[in-house]
Biopython code that builds the backbone (N, CA, C, O; Angstrom):
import numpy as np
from Bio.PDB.StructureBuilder import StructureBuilder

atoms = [
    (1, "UNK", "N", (-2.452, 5.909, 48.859)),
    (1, "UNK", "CA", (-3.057, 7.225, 48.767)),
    (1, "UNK", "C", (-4.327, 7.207, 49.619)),
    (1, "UNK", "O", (-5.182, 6.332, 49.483)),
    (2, "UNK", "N", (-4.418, 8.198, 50.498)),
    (2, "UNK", "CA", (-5.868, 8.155, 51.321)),
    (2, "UNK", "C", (-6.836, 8.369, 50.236)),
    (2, "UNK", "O", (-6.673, 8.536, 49.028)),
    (3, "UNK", "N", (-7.872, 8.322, 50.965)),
    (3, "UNK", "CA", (-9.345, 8.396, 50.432)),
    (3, "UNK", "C", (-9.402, 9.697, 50.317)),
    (3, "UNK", "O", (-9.312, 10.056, 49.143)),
    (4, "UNK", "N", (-9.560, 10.869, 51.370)),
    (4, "UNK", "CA", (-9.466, 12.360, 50.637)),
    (4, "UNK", "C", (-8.770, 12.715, 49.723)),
    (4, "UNK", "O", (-9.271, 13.261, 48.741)),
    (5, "UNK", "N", (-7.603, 12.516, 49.817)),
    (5, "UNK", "CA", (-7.131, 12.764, 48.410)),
    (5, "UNK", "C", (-7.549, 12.486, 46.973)),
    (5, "UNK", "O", (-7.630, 13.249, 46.011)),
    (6, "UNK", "N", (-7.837, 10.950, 47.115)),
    (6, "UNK", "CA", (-8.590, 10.483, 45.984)),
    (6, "UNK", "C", (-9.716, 10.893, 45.939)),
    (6, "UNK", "O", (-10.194, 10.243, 45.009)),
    (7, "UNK", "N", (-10.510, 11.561, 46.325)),
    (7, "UNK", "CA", (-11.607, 12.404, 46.092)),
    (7, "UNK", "C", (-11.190, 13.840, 45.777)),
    (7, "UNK", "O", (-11.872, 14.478, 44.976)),
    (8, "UNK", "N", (-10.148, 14.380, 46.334)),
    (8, "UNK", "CA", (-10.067, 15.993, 45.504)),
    (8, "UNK", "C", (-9.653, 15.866, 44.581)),
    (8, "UNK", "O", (-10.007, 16.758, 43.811)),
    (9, "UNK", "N", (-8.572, 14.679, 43.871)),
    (9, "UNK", "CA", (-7.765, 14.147, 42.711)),
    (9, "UNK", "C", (-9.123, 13.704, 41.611)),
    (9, "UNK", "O", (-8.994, 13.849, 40.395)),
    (10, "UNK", "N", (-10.200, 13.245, 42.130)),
    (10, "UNK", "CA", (-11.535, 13.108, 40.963)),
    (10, "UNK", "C", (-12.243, 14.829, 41.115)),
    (10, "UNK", "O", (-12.415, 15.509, 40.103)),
    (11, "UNK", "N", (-12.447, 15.131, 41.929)),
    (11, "UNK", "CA", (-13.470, 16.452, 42.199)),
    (11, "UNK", "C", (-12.471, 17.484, 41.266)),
    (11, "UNK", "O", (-13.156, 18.404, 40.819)),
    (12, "UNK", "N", (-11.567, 17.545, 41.004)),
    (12, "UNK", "CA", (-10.409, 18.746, 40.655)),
    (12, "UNK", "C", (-10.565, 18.166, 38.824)),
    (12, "UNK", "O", (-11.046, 19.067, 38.137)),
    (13, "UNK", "N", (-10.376, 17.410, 38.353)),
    (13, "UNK", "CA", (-10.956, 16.407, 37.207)),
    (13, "UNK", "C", (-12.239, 16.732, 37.076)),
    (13, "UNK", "O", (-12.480, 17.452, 36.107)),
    (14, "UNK", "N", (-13.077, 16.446, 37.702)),
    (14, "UNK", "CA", (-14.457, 17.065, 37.720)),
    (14, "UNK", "C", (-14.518, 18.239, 37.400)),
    (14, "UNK", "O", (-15.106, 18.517, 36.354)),
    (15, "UNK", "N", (-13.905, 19.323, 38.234)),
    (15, "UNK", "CA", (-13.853, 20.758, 37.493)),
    (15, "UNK", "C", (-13.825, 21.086, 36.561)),
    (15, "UNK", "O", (-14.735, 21.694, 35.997)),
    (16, "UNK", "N", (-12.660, 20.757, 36.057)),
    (16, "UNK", "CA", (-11.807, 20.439, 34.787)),
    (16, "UNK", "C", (-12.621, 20.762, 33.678)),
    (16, "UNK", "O", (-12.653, 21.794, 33.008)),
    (17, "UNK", "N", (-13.567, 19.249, 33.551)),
    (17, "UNK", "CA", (-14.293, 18.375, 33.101)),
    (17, "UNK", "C", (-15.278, 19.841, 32.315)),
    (17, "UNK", "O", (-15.371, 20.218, 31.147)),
    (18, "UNK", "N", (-15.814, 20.294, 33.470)),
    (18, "UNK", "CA", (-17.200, 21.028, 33.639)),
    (18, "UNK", "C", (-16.388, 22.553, 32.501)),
    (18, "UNK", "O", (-16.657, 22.883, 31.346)),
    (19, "UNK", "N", (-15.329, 23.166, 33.545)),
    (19, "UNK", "CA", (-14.763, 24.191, 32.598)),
    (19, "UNK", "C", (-14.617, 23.876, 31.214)),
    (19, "UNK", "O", (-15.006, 24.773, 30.466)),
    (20, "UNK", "N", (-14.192, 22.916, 30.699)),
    (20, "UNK", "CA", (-13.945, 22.370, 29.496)),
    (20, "UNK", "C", (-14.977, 22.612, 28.457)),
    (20, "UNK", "O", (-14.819, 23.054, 27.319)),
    (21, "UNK", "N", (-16.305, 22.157, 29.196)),
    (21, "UNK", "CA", (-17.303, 21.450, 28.207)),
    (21, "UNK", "C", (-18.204, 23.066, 28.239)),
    (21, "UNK", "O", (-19.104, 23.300, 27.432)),
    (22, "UNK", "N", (-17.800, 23.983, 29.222)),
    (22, "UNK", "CA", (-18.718, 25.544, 29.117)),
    (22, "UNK", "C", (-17.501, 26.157, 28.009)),
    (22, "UNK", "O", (-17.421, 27.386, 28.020)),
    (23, "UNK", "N", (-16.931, 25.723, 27.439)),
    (23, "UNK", "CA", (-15.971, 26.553, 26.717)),
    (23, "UNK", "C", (-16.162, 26.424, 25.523)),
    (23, "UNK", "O", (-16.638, 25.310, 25.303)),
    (24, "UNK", "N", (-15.965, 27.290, 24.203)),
    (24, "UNK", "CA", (-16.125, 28.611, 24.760)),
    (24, "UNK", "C", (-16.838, 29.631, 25.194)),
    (24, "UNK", "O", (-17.880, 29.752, 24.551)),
    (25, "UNK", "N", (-16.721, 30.272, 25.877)),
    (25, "UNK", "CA", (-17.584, 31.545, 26.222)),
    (25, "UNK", "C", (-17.845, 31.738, 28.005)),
    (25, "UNK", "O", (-18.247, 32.743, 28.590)),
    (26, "UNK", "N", (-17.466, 30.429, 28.569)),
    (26, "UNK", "CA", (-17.747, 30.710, 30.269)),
    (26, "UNK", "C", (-16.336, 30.900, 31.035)),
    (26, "UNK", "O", (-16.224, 30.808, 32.257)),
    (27, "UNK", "N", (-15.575, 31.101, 30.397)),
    (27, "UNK", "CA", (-14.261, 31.793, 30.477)),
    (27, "UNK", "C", (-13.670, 32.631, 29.458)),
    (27, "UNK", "O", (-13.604, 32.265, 28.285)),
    (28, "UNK", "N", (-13.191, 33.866, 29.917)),
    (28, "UNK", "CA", (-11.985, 34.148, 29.127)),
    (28, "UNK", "C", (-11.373, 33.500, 27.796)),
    (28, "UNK", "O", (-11.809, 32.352, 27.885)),
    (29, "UNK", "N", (-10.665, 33.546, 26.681)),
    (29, "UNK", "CA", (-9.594, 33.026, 26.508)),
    (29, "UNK", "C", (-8.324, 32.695, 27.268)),
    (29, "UNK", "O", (-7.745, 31.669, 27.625)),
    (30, "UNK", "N", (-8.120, 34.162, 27.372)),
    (30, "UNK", "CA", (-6.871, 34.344, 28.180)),
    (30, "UNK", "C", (-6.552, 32.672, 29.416)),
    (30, "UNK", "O", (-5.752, 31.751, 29.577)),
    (31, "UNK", "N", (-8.253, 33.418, 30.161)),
    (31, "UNK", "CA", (-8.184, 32.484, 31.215)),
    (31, "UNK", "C", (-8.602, 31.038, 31.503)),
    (31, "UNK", "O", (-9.055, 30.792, 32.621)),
    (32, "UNK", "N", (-8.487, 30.027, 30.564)),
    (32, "UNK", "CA", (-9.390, 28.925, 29.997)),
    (32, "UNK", "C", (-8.266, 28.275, 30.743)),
    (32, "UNK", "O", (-8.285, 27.747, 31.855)),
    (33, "UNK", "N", (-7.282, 28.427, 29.891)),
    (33, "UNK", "CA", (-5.882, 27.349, 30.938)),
    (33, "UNK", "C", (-6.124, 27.213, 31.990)),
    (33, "UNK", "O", (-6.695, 26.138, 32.170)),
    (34, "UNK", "N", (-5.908, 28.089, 33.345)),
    (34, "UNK", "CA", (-5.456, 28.427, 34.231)),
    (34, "UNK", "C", (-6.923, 28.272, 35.279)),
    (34, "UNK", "O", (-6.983, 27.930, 36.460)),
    (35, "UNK", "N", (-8.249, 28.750, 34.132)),
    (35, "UNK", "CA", (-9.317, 27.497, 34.947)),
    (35, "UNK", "C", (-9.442, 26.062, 34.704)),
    (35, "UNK", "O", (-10.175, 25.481, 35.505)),
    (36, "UNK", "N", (-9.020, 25.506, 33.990)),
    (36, "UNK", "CA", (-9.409, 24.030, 33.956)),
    (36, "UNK", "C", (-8.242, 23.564, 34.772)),
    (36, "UNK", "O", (-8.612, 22.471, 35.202)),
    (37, "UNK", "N", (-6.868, 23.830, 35.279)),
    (37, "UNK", "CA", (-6.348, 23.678, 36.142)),
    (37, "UNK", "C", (-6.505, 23.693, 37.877)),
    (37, "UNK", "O", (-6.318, 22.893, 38.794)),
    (38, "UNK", "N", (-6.938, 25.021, 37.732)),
    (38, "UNK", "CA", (-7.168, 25.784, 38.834)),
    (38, "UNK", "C", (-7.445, 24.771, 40.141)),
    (38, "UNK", "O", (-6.916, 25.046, 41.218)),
    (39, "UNK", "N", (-8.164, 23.776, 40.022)),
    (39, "UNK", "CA", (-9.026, 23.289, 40.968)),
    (39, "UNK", "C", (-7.548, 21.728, 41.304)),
    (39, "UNK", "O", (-7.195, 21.052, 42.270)),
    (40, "UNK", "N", (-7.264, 21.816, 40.233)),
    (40, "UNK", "CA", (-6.357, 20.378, 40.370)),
    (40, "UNK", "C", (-4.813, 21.313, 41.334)),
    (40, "UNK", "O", (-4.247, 20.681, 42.226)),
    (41, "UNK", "N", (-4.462, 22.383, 41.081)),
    (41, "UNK", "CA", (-3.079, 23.175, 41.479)),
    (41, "UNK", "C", (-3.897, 23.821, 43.044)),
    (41, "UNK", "O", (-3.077, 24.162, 43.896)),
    (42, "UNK", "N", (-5.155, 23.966, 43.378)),
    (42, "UNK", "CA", (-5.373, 24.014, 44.397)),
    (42, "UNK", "C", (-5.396, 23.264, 45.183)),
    (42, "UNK", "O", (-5.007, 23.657, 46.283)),
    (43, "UNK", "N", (-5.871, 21.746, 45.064)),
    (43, "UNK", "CA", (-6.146, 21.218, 45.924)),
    (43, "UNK", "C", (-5.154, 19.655, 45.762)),
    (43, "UNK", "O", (-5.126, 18.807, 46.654)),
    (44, "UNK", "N", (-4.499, 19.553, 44.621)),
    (44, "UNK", "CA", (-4.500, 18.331, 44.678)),
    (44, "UNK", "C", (-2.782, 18.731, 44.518)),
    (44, "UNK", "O", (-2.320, 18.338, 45.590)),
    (45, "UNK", "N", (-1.731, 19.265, 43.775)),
    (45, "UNK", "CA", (-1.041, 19.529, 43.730)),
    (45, "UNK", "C", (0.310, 19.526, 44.255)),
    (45, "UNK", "O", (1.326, 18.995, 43.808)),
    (46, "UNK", "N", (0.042, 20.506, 45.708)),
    (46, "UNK", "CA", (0.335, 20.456, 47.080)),
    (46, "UNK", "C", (0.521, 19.539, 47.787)),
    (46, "UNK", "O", (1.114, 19.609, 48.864)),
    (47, "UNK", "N", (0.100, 18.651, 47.352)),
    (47, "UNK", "CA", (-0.306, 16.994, 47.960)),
    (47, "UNK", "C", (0.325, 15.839, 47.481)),
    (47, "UNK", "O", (-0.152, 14.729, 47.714)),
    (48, "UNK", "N", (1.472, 16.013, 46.757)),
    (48, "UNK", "CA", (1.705, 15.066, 45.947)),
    (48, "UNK", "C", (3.090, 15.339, 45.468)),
    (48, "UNK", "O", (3.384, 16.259, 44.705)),
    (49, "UNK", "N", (3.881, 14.511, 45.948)),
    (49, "UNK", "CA", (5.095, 14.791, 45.467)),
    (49, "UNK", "C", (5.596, 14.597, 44.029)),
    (49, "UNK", "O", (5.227, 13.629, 43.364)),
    (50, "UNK", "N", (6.627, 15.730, 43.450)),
    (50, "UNK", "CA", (6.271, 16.591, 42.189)),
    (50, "UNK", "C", (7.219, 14.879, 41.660)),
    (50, "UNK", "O", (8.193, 14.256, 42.083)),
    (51, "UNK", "N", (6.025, 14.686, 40.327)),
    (51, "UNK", "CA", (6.574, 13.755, 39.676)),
    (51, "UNK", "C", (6.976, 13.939, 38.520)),
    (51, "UNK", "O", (6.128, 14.814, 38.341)),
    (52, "UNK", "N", (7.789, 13.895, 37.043)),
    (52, "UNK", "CA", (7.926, 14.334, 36.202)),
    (52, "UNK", "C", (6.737, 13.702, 34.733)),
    (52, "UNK", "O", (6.529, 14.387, 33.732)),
    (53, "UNK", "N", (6.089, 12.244, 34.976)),
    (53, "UNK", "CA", (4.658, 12.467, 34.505)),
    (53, "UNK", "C", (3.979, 12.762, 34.605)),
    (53, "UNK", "O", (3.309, 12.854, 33.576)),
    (54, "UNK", "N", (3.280, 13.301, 36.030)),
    (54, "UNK", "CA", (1.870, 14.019, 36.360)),
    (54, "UNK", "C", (2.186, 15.559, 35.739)),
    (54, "UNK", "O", (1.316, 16.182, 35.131)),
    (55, "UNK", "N", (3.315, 16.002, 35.931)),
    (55, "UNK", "CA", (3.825, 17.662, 35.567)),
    (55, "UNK", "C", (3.635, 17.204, 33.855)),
    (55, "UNK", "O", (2.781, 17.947, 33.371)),
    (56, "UNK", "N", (4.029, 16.478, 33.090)),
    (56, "UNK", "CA", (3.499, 15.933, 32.050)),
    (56, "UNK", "C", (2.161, 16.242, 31.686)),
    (56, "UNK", "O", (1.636, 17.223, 31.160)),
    (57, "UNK", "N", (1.676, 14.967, 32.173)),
    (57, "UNK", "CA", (0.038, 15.563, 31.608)),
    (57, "UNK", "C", (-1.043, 16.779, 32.103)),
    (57, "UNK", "O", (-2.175, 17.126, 31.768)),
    (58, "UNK", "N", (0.012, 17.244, 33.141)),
    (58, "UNK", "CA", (-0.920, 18.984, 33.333)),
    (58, "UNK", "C", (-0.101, 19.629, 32.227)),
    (58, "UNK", "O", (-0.528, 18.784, 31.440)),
    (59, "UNK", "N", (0.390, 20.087, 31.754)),
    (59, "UNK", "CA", (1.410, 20.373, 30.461)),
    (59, "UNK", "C", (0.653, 20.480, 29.627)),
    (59, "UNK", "O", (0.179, 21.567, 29.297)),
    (60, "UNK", "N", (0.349, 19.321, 29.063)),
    (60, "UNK", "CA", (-0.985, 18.693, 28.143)),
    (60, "UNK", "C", (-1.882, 18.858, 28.105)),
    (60, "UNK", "O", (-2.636, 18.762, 27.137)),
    (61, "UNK", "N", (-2.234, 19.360, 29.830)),
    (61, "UNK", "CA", (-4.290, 19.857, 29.664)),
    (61, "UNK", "C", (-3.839, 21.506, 29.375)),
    (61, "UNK", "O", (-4.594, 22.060, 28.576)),
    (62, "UNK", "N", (-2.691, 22.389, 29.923)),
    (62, "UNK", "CA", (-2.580, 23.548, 29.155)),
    (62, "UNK", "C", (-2.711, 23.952, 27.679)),
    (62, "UNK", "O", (-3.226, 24.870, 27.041)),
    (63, "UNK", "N", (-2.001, 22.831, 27.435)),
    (63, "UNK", "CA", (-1.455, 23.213, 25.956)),
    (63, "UNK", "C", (-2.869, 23.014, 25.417)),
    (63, "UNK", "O", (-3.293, 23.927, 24.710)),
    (64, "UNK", "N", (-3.739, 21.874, 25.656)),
    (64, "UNK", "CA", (-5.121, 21.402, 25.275)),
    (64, "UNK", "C", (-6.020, 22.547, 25.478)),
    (64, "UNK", "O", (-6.736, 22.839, 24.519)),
    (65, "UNK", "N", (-6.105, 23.173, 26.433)),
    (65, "UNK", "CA", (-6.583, 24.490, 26.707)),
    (65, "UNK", "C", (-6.516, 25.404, 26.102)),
    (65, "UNK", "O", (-7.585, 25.955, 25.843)),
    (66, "UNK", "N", (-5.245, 26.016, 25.579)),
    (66, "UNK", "CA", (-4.754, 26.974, 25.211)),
    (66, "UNK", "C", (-5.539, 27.032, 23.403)),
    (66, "UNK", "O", (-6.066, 28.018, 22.887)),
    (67, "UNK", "N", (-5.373, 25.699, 22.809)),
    (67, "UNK", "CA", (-5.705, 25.263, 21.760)),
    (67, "UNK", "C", (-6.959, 25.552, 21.552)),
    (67, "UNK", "O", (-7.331, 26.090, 20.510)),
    (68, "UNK", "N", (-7.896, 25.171, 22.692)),
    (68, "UNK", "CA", (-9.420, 25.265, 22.631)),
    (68, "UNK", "C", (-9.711, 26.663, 22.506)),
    (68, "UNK", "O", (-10.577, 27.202, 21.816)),
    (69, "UNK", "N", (-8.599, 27.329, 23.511)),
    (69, "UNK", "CA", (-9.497, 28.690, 23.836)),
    (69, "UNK", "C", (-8.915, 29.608, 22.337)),
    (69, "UNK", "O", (-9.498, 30.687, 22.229)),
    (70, "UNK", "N", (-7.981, 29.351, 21.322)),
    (70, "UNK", "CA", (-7.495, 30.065, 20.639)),
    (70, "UNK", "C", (-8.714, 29.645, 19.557)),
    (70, "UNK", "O", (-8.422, 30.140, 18.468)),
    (71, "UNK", "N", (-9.873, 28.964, 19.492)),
    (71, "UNK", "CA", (-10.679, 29.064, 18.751)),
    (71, "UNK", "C", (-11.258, 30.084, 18.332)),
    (71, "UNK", "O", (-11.347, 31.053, 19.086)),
    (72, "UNK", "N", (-11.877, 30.141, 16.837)),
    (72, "UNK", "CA", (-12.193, 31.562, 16.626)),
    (72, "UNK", "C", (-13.485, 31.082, 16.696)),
    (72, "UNK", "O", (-13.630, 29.863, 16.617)),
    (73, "UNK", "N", (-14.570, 31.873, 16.845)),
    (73, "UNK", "CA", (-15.907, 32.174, 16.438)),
    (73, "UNK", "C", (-16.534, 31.911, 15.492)),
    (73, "UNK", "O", (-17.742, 31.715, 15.629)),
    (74, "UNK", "N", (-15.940, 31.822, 14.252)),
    (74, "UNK", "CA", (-16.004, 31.613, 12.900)),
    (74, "UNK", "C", (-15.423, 29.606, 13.051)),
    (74, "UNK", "O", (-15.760, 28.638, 12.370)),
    (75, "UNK", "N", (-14.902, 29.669, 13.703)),
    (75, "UNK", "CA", (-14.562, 28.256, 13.475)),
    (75, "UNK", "C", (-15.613, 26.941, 13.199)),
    (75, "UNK", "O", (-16.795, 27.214, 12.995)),
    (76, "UNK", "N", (-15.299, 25.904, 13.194)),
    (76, "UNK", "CA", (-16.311, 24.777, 12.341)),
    (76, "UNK", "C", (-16.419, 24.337, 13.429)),
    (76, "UNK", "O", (-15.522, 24.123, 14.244)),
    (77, "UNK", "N", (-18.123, 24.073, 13.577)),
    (77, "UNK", "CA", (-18.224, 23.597, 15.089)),
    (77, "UNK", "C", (-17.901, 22.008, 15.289)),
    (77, "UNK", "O", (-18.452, 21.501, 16.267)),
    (78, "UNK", "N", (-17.098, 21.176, 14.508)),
    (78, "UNK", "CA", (-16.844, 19.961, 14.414)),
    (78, "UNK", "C", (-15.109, 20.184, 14.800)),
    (78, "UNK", "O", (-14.460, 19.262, 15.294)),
    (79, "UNK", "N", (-14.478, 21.591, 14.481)),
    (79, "UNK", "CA", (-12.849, 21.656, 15.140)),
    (79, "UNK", "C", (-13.270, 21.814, 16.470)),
    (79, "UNK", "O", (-12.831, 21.051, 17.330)),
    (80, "UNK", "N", (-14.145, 22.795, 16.777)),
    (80, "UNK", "CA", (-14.213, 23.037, 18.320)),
    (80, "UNK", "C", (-14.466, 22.054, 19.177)),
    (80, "UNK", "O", (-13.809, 21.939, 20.212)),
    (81, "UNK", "N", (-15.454, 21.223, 18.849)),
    (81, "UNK", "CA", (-15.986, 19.672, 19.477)),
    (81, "UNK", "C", (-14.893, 18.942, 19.495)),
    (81, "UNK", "O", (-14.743, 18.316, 20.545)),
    (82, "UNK", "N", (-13.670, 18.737, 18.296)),
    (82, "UNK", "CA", (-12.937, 18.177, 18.588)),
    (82, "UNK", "C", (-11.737, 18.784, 19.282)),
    (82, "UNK", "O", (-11.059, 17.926, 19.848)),
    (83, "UNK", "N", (-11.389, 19.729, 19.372)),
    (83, "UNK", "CA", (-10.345, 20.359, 20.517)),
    (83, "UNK", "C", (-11.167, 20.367, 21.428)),
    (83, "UNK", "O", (-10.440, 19.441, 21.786)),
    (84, "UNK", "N", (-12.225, 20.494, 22.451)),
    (84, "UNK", "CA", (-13.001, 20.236, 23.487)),
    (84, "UNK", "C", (-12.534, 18.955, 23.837)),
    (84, "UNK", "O", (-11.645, 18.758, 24.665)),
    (85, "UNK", "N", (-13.272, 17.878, 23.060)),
    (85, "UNK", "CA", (-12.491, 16.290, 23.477)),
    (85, "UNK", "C", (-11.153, 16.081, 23.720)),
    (85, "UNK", "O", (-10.939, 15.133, 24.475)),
    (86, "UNK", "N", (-10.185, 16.671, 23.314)),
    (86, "UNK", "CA", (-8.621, 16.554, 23.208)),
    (86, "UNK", "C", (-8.471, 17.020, 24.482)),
    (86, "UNK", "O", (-7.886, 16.292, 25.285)),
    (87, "UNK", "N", (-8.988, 18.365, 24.921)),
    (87, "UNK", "CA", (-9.243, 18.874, 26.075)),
    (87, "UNK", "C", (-9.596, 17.840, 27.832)),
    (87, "UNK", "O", (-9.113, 17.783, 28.963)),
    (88, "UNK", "N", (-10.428, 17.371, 27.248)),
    (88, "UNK", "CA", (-10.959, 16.644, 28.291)),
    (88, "UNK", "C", (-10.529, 14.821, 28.541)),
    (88, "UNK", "O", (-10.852, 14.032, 29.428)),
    (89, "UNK", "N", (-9.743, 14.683, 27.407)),
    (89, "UNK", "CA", (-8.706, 13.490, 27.611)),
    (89, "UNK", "C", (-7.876, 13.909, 27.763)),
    (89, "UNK", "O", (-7.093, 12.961, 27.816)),
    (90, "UNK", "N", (-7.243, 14.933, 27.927)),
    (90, "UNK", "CA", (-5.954, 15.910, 28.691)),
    (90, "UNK", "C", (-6.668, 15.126, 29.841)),
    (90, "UNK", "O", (-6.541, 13.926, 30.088)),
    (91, "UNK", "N", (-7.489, 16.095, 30.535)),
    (91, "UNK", "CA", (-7.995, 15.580, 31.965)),
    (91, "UNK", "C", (-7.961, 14.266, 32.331)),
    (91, "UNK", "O", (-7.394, 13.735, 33.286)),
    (92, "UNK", "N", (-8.507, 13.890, 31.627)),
    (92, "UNK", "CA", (-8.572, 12.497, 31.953)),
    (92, "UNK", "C", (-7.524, 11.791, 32.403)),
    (92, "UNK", "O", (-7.586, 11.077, 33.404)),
    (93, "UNK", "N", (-6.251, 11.982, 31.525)),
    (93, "UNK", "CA", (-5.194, 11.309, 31.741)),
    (93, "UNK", "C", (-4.519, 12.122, 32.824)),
    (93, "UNK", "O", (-3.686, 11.533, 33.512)),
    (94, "UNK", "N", (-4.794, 13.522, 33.090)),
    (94, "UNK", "CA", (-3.858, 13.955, 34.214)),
    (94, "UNK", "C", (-4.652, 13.252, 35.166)),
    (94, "UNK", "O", (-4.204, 12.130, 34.930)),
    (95, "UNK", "N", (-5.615, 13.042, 36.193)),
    (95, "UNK", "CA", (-6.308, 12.222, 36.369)),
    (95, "UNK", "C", (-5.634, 10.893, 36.641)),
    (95, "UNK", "O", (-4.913, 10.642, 37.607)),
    (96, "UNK", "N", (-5.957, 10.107, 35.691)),
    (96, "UNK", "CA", (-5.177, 8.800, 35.958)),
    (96, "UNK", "C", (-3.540, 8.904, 36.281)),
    (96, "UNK", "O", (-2.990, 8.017, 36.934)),
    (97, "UNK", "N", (-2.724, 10.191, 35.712)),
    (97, "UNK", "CA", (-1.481, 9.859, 36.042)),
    (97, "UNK", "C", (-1.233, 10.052, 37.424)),
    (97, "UNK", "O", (-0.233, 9.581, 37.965)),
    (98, "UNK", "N", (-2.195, 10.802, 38.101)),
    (98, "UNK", "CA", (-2.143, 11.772, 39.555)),
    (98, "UNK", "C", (-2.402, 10.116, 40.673)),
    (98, "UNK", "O", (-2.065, 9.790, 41.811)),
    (99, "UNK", "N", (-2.980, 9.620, 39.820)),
    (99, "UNK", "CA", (-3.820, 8.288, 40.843)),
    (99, "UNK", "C", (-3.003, 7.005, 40.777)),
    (99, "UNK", "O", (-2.944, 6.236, 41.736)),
    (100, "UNK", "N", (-2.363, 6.789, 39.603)),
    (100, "UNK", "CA", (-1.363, 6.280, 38.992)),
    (100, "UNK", "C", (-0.378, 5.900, 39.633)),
    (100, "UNK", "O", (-0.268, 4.806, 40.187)),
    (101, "UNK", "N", (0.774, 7.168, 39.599)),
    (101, "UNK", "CA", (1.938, 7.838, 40.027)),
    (101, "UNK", "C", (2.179, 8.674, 41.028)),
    (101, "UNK", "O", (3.338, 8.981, 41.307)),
    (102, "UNK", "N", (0.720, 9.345, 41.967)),
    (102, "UNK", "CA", (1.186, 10.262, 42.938)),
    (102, "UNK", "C", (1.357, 9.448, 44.074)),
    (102, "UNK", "O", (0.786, 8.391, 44.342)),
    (103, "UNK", "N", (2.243, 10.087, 44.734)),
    (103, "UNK", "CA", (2.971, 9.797, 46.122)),
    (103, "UNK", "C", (2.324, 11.037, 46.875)),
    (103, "UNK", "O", (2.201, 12.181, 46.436)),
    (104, "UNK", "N", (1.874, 10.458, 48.325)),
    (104, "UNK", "CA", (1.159, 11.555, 49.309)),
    (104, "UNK", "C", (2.880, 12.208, 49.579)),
    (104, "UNK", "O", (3.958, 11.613, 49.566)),
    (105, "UNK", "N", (2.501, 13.850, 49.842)),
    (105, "UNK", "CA", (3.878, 14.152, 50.036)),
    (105, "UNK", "C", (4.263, 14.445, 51.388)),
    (105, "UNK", "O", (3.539, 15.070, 52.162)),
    (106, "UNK", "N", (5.290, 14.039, 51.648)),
    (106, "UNK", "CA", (5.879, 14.168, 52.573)),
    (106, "UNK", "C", (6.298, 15.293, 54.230)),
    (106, "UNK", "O", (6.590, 15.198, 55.422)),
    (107, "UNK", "N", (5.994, 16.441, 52.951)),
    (107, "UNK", "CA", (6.272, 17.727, 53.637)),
    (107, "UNK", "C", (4.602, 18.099, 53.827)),
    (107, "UNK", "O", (3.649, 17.853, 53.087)),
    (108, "UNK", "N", (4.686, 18.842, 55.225)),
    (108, "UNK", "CA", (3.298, 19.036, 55.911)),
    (108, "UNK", "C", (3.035, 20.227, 54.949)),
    (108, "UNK", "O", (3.824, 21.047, 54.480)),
    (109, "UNK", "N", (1.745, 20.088, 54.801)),
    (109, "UNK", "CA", (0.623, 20.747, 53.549)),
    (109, "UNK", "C", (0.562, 22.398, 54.253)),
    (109, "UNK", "O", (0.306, 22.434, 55.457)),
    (110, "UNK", "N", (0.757, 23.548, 53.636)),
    (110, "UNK", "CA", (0.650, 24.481, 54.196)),
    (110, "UNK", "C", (-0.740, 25.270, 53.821)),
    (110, "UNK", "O", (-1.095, 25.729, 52.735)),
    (111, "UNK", "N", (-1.497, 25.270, 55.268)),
    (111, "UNK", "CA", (-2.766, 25.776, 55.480)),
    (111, "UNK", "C", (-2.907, 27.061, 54.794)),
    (111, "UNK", "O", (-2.086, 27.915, 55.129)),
    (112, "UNK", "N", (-3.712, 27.363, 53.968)),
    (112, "UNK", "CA", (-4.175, 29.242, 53.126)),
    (112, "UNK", "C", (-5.439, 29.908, 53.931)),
    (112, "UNK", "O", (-5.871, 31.012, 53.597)),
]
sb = StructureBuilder()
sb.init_structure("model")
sb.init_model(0)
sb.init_chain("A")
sb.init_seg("    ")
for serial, (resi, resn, name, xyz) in enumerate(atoms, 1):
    if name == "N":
        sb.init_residue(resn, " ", resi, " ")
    sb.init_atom(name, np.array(xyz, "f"), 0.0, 1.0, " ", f" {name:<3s}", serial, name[0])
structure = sb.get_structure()
């Protein structure tokens, strides 16, 4: 795996990371998933030929997401802290599986 890659594969994790820990309230509900992804399906994604564990543990940071953001307001701030963490060892491990298991892909990367 080159070196750029392995830097958008941590920086996209990094995102992640950051969306995670402003939540809730610096996103949406709706849109909590689809940012703590966002940065990993932009940049790192594309790049990597589709494996059936890395599609795994992005799965996992959704579902981890989805969980966090369905928190209520009223909730105990010791559930939220702990769906936050669940959250961000989602990441983590998509992360390691991407660095793990990804293969640079093959087919030329199409410029946006």
């Amino acid at each position: 795996m080159d070196a750029k890659l392995a830097d958008d594969i941590k920086e996209a994790a990094a995102s992640g990371r950051r969306r995670a820990m402003g939540s809730p309230g610096s996103v949406s509900k709706d849109d909590l998933p689809w940012a703590v992804i966002e940065a990993f399906d932009a940049r790192v994604r594309g790049q990597v030929e589709r494996d059936r564990r890395i599609e795994h543990e992005r799965d996992r940071v959704l579902i981890a997401a989805v969980n966090l953001a369905e928190m209520l307001p009223g909730d105990a701030l010791d559930a939220v802290a702990d769906a936050r963490t669940r959250l961000v060892d989602a990441i983590d491990y998509l992360e390691q599986a991407v660095l793990r298991f990804g293969i640079v892909s093959r087919r030329p990367v199409k410029l946006r």
